[in-house]
mmCIF file of the C-alpha atoms, coordinates in Angstrom:
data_MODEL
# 
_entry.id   MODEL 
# 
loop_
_atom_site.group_PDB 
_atom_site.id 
_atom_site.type_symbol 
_atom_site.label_atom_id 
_atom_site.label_alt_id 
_atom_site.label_comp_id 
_atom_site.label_asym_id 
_atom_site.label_entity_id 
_atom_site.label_seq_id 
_atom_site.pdbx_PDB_ins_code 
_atom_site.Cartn_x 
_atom_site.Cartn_y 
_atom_site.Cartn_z 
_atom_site.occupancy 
_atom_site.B_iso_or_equiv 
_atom_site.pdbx_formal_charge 
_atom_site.auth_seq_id 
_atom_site.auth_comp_id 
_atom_site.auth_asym_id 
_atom_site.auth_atom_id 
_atom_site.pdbx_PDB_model_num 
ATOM 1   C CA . UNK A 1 1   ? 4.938   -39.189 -11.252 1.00 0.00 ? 1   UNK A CA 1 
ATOM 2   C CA . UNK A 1 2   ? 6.084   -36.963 -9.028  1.00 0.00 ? 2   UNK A CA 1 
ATOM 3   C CA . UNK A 1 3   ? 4.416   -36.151 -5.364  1.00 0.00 ? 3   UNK A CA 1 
ATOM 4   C CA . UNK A 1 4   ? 3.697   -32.514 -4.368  1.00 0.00 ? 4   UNK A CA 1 
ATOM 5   C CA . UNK A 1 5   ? 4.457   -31.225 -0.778  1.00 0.00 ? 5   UNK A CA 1 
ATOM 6   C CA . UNK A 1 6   ? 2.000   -30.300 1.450   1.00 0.00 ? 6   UNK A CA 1 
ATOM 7   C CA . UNK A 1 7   ? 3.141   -26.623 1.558   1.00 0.00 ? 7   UNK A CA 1 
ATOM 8   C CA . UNK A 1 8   ? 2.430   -26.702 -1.960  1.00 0.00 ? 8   UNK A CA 1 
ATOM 9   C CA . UNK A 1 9   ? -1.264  -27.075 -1.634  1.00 0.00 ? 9   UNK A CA 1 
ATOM 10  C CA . UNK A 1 10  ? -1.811  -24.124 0.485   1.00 0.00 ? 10  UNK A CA 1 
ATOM 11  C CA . UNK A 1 11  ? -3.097  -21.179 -1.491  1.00 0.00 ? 11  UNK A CA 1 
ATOM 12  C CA . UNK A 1 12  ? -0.593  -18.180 -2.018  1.00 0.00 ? 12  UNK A CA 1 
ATOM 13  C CA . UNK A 1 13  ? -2.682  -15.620 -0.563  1.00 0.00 ? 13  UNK A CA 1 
ATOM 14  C CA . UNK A 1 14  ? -2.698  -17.657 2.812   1.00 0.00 ? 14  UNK A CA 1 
ATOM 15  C CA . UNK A 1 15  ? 1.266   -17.839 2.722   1.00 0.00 ? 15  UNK A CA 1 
ATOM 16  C CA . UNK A 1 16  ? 1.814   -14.061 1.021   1.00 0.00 ? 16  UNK A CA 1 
ATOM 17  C CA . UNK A 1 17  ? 1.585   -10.952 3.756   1.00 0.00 ? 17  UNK A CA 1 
ATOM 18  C CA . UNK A 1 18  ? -0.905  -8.676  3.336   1.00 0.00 ? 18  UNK A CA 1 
ATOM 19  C CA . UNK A 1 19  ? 0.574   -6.051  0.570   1.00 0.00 ? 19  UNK A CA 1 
ATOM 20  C CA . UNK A 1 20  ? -0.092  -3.036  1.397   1.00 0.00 ? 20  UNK A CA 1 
ATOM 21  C CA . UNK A 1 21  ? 0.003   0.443   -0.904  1.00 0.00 ? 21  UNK A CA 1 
ATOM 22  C CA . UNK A 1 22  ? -0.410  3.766   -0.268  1.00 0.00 ? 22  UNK A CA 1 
ATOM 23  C CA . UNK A 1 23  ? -1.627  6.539   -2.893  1.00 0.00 ? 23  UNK A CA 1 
ATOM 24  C CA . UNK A 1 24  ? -1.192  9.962   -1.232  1.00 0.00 ? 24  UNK A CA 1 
ATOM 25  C CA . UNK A 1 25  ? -3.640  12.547  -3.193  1.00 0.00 ? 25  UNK A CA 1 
ATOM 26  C CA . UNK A 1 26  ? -3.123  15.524  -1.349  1.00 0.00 ? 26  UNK A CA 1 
ATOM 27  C CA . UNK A 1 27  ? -0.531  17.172  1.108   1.00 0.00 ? 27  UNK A CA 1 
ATOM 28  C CA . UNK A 1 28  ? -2.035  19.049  4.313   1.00 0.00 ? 28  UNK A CA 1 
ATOM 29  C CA . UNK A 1 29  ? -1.411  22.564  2.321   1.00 0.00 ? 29  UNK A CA 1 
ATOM 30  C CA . UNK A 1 30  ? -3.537  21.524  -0.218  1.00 0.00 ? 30  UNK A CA 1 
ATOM 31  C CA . UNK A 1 31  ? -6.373  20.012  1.306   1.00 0.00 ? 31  UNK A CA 1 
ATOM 32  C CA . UNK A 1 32  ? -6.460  23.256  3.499   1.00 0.00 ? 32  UNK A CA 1 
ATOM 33  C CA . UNK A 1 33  ? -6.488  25.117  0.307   1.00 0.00 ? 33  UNK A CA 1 
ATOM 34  C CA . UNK A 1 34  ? -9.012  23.281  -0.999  1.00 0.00 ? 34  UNK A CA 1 
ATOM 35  C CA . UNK A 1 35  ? -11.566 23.182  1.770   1.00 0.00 ? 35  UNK A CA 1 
ATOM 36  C CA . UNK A 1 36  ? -10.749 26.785  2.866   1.00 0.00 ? 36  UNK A CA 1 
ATOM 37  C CA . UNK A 1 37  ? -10.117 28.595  -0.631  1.00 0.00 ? 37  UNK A CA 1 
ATOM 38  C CA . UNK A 1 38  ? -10.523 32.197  0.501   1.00 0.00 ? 38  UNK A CA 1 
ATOM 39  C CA . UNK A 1 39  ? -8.535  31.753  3.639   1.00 0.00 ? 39  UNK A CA 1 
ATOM 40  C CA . UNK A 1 40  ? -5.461  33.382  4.246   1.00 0.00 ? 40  UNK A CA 1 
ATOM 41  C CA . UNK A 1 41  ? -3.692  31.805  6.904   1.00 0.00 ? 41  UNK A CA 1 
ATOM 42  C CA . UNK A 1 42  ? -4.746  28.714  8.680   1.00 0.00 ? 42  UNK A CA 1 
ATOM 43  C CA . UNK A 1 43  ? -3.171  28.418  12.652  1.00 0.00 ? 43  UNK A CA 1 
ATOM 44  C CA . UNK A 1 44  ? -2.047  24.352  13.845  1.00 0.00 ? 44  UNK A CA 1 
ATOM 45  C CA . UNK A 1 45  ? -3.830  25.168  17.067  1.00 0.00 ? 45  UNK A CA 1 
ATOM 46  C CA . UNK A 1 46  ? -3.898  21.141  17.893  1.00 0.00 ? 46  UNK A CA 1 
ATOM 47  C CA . UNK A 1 47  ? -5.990  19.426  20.486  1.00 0.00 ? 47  UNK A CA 1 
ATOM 48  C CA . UNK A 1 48  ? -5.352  17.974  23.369  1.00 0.00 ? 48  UNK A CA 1 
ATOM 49  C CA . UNK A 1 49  ? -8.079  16.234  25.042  1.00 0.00 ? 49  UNK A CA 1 
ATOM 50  C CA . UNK A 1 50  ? -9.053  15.384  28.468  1.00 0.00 ? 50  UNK A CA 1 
ATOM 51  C CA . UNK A 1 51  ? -10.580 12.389  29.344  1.00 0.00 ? 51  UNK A CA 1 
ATOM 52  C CA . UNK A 1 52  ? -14.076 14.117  30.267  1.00 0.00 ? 52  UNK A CA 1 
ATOM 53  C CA . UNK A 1 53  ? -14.024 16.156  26.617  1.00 0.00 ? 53  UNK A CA 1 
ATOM 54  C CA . UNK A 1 54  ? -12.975 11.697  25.107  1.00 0.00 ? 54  UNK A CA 1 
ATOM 55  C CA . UNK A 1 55  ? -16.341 11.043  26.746  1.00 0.00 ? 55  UNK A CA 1 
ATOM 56  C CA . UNK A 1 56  ? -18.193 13.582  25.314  1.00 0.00 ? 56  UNK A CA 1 
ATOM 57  C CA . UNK A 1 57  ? -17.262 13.405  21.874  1.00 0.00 ? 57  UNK A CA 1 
ATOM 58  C CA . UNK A 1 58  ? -17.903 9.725   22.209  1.00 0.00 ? 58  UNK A CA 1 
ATOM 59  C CA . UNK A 1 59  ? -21.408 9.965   23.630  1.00 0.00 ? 59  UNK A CA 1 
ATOM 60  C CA . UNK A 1 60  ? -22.142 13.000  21.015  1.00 0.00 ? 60  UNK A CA 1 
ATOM 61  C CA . UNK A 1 61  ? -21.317 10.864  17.941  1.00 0.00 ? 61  UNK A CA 1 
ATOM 62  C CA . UNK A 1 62  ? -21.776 7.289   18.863  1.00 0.00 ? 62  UNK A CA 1 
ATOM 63  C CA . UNK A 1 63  ? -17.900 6.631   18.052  1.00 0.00 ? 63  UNK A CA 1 
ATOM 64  C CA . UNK A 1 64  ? -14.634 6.052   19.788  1.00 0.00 ? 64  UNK A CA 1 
ATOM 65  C CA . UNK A 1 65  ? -12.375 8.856   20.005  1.00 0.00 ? 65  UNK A CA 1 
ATOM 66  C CA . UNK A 1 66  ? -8.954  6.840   19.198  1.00 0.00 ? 66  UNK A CA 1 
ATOM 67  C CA . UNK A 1 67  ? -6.650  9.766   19.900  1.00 0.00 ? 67  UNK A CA 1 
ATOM 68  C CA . UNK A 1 68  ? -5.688  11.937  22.548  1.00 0.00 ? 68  UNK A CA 1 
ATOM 69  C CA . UNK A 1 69  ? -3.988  14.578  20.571  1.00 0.00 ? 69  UNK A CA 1 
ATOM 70  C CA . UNK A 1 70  ? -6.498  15.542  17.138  1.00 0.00 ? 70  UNK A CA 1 
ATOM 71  C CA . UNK A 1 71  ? -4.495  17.856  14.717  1.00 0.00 ? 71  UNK A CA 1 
ATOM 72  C CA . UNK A 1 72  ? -6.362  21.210  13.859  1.00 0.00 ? 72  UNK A CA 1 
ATOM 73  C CA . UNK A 1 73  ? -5.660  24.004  12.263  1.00 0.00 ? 73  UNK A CA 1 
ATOM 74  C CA . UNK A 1 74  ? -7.793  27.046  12.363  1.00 0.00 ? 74  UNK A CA 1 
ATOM 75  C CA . UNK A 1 75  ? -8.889  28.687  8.878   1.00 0.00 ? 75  UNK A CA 1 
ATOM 76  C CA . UNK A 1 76  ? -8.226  32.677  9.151   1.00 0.00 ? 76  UNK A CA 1 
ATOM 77  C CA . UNK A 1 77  ? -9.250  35.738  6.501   1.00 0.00 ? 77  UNK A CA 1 
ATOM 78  C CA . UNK A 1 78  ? -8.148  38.968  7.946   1.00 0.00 ? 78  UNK A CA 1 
ATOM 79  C CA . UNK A 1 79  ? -7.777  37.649  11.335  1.00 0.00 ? 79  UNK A CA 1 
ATOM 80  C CA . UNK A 1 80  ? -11.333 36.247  11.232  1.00 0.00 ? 80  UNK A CA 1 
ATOM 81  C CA . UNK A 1 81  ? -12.113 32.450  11.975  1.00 0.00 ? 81  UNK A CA 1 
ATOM 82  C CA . UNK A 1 82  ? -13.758 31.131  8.885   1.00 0.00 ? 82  UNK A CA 1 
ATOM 83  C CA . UNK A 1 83  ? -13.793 27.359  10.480  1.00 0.00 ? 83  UNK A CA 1 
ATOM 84  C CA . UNK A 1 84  ? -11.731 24.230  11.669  1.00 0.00 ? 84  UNK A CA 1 
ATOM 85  C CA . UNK A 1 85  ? -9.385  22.243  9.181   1.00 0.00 ? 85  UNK A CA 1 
ATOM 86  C CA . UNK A 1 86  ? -8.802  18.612  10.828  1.00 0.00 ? 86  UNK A CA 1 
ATOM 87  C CA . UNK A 1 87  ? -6.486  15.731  9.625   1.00 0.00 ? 87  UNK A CA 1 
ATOM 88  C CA . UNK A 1 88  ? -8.112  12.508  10.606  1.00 0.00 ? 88  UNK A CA 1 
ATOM 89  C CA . UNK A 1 89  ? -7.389  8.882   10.349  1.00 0.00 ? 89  UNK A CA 1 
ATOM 90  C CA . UNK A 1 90  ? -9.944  5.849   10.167  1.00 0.00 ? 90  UNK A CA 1 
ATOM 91  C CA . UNK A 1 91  ? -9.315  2.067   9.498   1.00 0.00 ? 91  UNK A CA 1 
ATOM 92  C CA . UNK A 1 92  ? -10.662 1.465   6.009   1.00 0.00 ? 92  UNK A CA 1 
ATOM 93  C CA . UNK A 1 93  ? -11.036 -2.902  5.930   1.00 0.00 ? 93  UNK A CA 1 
ATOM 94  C CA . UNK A 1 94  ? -7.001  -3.127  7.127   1.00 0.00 ? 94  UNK A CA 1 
ATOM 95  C CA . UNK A 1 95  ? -5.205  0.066   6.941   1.00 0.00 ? 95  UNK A CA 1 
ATOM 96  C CA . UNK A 1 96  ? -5.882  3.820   8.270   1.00 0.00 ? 96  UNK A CA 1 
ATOM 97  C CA . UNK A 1 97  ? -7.294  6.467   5.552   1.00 0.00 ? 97  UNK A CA 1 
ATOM 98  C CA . UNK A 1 98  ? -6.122  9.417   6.163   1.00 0.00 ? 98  UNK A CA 1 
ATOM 99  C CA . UNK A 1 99  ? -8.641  12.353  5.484   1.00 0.00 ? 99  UNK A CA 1 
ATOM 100 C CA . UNK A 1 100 ? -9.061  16.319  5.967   1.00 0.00 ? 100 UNK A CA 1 
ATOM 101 C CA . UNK A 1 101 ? -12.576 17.561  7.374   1.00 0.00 ? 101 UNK A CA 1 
ATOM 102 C CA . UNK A 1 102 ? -13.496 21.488  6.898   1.00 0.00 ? 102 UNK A CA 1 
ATOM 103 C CA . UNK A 1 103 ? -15.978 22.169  9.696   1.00 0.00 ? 103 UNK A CA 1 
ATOM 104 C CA . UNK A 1 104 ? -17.081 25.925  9.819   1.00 0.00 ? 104 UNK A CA 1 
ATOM 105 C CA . UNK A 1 105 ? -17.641 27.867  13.071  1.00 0.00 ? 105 UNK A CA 1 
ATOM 106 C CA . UNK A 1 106 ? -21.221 27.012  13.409  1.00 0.00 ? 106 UNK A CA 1 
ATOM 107 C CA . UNK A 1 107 ? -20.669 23.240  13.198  1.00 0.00 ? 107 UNK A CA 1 
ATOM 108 C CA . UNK A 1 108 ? -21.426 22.849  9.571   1.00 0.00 ? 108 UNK A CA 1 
ATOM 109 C CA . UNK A 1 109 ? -19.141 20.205  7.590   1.00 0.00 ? 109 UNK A CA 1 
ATOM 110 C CA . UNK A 1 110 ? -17.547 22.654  4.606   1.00 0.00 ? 110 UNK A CA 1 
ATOM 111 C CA . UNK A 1 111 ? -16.264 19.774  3.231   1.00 0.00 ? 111 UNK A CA 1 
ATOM 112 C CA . UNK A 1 112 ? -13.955 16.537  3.092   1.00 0.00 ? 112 UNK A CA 1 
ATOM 113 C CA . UNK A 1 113 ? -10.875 15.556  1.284   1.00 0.00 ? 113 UNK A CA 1 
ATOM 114 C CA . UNK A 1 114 ? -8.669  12.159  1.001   1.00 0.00 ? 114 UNK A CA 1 
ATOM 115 C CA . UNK A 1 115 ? -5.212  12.506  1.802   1.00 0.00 ? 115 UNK A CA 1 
ATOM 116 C CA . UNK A 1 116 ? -3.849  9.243   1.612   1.00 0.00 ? 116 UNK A CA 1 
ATOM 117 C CA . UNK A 1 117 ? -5.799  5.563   0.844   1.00 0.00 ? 117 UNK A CA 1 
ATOM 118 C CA . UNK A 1 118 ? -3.555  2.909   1.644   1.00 0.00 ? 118 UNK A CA 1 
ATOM 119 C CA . UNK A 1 119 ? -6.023  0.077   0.988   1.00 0.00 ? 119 UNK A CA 1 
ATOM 120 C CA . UNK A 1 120 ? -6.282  -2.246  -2.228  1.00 0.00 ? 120 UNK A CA 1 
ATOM 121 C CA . UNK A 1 121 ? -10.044 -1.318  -2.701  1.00 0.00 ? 121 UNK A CA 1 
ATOM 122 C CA . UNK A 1 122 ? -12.485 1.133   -1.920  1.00 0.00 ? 122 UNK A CA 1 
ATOM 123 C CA . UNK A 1 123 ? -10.504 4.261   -3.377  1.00 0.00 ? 123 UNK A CA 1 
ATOM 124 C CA . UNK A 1 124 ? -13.472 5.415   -4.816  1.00 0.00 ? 124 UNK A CA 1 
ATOM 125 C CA . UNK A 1 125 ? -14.375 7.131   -1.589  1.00 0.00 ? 125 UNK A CA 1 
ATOM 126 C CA . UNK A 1 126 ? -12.113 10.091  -3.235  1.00 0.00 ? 126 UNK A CA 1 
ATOM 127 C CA . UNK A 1 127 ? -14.550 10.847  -5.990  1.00 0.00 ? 127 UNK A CA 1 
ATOM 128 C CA . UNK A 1 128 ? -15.993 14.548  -5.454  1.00 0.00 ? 128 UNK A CA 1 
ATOM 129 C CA . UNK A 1 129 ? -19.640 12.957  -5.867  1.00 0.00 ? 129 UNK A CA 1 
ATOM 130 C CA . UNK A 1 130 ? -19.078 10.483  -2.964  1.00 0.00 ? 130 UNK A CA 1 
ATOM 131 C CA . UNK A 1 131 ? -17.608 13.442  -0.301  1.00 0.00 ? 131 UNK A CA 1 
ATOM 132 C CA . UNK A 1 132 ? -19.501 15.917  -1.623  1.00 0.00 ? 132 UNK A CA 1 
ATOM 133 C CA . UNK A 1 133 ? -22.470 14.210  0.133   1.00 0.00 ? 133 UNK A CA 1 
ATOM 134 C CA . UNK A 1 134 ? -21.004 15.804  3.905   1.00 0.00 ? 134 UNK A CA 1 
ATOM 135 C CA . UNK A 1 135 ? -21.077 18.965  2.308   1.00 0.00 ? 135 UNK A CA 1 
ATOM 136 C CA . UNK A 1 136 ? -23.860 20.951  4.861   1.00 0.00 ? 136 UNK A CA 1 
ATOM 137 C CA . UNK A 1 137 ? -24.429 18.495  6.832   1.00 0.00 ? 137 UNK A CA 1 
ATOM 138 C CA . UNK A 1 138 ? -24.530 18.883  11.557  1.00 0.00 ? 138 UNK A CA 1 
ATOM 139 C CA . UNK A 1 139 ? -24.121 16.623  13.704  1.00 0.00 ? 139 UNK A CA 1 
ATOM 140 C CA . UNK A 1 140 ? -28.069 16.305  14.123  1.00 0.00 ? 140 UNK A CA 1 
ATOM 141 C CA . UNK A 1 141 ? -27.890 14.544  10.514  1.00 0.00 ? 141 UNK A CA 1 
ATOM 142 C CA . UNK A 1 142 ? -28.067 10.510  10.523  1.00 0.00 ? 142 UNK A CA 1 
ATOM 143 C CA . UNK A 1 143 ? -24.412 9.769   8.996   1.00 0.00 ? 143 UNK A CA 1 
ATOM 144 C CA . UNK A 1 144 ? -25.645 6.398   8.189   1.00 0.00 ? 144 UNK A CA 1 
ATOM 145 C CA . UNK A 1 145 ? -25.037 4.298   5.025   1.00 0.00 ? 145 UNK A CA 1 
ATOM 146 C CA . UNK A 1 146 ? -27.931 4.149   2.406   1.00 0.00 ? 146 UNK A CA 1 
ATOM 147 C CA . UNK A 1 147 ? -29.918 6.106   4.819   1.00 0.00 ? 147 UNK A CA 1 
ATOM 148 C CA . UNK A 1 148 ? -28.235 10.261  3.597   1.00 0.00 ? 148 UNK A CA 1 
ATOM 149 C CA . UNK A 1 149 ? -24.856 8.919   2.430   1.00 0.00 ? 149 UNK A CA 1 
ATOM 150 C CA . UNK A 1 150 ? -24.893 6.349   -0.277  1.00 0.00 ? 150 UNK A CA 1 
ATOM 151 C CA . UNK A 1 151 ? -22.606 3.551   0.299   1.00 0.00 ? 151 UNK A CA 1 
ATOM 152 C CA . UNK A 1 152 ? -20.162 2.469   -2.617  1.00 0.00 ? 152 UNK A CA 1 
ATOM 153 C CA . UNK A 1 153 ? -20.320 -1.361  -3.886  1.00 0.00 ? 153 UNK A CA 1 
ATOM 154 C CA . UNK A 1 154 ? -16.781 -2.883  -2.715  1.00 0.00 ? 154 UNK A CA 1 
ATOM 155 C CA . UNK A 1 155 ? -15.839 -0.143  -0.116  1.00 0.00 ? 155 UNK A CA 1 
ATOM 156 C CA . UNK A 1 156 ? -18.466 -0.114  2.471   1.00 0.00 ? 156 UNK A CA 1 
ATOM 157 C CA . UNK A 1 157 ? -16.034 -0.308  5.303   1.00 0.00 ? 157 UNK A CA 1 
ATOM 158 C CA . UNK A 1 158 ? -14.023 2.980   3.952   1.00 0.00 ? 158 UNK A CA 1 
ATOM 159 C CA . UNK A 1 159 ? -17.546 4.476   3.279   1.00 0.00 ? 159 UNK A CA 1 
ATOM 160 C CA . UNK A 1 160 ? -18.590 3.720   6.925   1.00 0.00 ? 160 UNK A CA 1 
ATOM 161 C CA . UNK A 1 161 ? -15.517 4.468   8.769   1.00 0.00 ? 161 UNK A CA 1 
ATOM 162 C CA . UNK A 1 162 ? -15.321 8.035   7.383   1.00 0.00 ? 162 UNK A CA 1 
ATOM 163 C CA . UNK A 1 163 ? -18.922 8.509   7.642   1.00 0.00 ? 163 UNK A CA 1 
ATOM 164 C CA . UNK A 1 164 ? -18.303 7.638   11.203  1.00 0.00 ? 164 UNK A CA 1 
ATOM 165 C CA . UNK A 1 165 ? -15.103 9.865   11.388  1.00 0.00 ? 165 UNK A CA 1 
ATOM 166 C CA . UNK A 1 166 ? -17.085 12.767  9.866   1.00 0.00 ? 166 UNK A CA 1 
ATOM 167 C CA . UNK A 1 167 ? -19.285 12.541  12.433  1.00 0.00 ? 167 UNK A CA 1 
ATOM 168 C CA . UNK A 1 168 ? -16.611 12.409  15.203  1.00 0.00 ? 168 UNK A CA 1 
ATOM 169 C CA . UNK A 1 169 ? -14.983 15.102  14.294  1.00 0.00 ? 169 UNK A CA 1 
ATOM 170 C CA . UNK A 1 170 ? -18.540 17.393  14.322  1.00 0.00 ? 170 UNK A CA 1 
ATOM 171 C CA . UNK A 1 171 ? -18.661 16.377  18.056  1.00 0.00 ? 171 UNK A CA 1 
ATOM 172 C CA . UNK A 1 172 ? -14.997 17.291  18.665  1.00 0.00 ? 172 UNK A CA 1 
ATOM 173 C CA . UNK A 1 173 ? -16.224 20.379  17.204  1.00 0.00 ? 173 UNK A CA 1 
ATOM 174 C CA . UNK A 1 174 ? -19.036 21.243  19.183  1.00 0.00 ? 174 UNK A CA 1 
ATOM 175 C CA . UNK A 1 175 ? -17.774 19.788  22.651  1.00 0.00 ? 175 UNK A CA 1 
ATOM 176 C CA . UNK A 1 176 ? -14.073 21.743  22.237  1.00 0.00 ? 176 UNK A CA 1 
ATOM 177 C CA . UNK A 1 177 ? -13.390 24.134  19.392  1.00 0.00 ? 177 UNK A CA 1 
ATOM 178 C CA . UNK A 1 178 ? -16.711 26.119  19.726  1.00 0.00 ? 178 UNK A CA 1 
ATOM 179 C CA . UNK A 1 179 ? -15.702 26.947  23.076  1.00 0.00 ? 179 UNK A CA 1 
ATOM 180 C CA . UNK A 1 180 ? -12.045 28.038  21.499  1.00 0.00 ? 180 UNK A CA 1 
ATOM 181 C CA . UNK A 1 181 ? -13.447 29.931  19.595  1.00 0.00 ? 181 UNK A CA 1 
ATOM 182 C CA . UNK A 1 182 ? -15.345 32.034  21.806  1.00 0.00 ? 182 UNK A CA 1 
ATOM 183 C CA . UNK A 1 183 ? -12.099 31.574  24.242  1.00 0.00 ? 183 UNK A CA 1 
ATOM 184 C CA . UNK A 1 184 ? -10.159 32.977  21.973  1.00 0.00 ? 184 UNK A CA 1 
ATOM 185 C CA . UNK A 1 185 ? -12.189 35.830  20.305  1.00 0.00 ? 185 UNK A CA 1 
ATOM 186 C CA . UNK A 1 186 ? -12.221 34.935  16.967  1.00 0.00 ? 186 UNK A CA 1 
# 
């Protein structure tokens, strides 16, 4: 009878690296599209933040602001500001999901859409019935799991860490682009 190595009693998935994948569901164009249908131009006016607007936006939503630049674009009709379109990435369990927020000028989220989902589970975060839950919602609501956002068996991590993003990105809202807005007259 032959003996087996060592090595060959150690599971695969110990020994494998962590494969990763990466569906991408919509480009920037179309989420904006989506989220802003009757706009008619939509301006990259990206953010740069200060350490004292960082602070803010953390104590405002609870979370970590990760970055110091936040791409936004703003969603025009006829010159008009109709909201804020703003590509945002969380860690699902292991890798970032990349997601869109619509947030209109008086702080309301318009909606979400997934960009890309680079993790093995939890894509079901992309179902409309799942985002459509932000729809309406301020940064005054809870944004907690099972409390006004129903979690989904299997990806409670991707449900939490945009629910958590969401919620960022109403404070980043409120403590900078309101005051662009008015700033800039639109």
């Amino acid at each position: 009878m032959r003996s087996l190595s060592p090595l060959a009693l150690i599971p695969a998935a110990i020994v494998a690296p962590h494969m990763a994948f990466a569906t991408e569901y919509l480009t920037v164009p179309q989420a904006q599209k989506a989220l802003f249908p009757d706009a008619d131009r939509f301006e990259d006016v990206t953010v740069a933040l200060d350490a004292a607007q960082i602070e803010a936006i953390e104590k405002l939503s609870g979370m970590r602001q990760r970055w110091k630049k936040q791409p936004v674009w703003r969603a025009e009709k006829a010159g008009t500001t109709l909201g804020w379109f703003i590509v945002d990435n969380v860690v699902g369990k292991h890798e970032f999901i990349t997601y869109a927020a619509g947030i209109t000028q008086d702080g309301h989220v318009a909606g979400i859409e997934i960009l890309v989902y680079r993790e093995t589970h939890g894509y079901e975060i992309r179902n409309a019935n799942w985002r459509d839950q932000f729809d309406g919602k301020t940064l005054s609501d809870p944004f907690k799991l099972d409390v006004d956002i129903v979690n989904i068996s299997g990806a409670t991590l991707s449900c939490r860490n945009v629910t958590d993003g969401v919620k960022r990105l109403l404070a980043l809202q409120q403590v900078v682009l309101a005051k662009k807005s008015v700033a800039d007259g639109k």
